[in-house]
N, C-alpha and C positions, 0 to 999 in steps of 0.2 A: 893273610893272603887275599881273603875276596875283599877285605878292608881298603888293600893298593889294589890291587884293579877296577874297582870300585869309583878311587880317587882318580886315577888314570882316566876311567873313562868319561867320570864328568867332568874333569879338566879340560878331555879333549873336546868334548860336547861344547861345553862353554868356549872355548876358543873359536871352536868353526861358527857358532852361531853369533859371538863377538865380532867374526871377522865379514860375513857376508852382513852384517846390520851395518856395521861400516860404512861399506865398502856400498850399502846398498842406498846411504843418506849422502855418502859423497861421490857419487857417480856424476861425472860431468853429463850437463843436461843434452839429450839426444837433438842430432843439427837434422831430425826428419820431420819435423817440423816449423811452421813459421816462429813458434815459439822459442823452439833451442836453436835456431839459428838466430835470432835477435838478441837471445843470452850470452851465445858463441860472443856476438856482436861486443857487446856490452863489456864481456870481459876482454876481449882482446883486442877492443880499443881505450879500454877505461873512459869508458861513457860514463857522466855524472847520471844521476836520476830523473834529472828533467831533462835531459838529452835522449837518453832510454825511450824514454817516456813519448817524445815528439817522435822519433823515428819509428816507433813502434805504431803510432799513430797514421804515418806517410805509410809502412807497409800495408796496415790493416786498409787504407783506404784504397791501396791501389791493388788489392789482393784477389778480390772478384773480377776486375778485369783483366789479369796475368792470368788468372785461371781460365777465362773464356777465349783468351790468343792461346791458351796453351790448348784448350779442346779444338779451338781452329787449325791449330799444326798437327795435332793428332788427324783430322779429319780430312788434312793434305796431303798427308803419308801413305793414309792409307788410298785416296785418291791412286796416288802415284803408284803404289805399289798394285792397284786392277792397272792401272796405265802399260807395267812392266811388263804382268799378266799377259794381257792381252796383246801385246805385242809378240810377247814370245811363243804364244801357241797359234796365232791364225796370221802373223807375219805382215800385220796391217797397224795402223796407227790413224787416227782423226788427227790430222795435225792442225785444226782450229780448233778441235776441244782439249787439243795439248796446249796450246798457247794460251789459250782463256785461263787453263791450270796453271801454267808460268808468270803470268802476270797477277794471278790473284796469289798465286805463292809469295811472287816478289811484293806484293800487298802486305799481305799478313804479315811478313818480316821486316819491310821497314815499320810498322805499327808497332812491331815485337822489339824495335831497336830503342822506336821513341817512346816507348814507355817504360821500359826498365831505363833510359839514361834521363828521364826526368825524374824517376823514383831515387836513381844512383846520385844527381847534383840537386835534388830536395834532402835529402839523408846530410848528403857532405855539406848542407848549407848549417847545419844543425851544430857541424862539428868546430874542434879549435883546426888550427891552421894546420898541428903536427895530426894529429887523428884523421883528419881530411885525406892528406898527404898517405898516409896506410890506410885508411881504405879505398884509395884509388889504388895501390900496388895490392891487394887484395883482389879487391873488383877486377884489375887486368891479370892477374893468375891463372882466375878462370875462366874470363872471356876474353879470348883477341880481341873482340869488337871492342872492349874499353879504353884503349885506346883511346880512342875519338873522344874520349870523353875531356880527353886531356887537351884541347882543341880548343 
């Protein structure tokens, strides 16, 4: 009797710890990062290795400056939202240092369009004509503005 439960339990032991090692060396690589998102990449365009390779290369170089428009948009927001603020509790508004805010908003985001769409048609220059082709129907999924890319 303690012989089979014995075996039952290392059985079951062995199995669970069979199954998370798995499951834990083939875990699709996380898209939270610039890294799992360019493996994302790679597998679901079937990127050759020196395609990999060059696009990996275009993100990495354009990656300090999308992080700086992205701390610019952050630091617009929050702008706006004292702008809201302030609006709502004394029922007043500077409407030249709201305009000054709209026009450096509309700054920063055409800066934000021109740089991801030369990242996007540096990347597709890298690709064949069919992977190009998917990832521009990628790229427009999850931005409207991609479009324009198609222009």
């Amino acid at each position: 009797m303690k012989s089979t439960f014995l075996s039952v339990c290392l059985g079951v032991t062995v199995g669970v710890l069979a199954h998370f090692t798995y499951f834990h060396f083939n875990a699709p690589a996380s898209t939270n990062t610039l890294e799992g998102q360019l493996a994302w990449i790679k597998s679901e365009l079937q990127l050759t290795d020196a395609q990999y390779v060059r696009i990996k290369e275009l993100h990495q170089a354009s990656s300090p400056r999308l992080r700086a428009m992205a701390v610019q948009v952050a630091a617009l927001q929050a702008e706006f939202t004292a702008f809201e603020k302030m609006r709502r509790t004394s029922d007043q508004v500077d409407f030249l240092e709201f305009a000054r805010f709209v026009e450096t908003r509309r700054h920063v985001s055409r800066e934000c369009l021109d740089s991801t769409r030369q990242l996007v048609l540096a990347s597709a220059q890298v690709m064949t004509a069919q992977q190009r082709q998917r990832y521009i129907q990628l790229v427009a999924s999850v931005e409207p503005l991609a479009q324009t890319f198609l222009n």
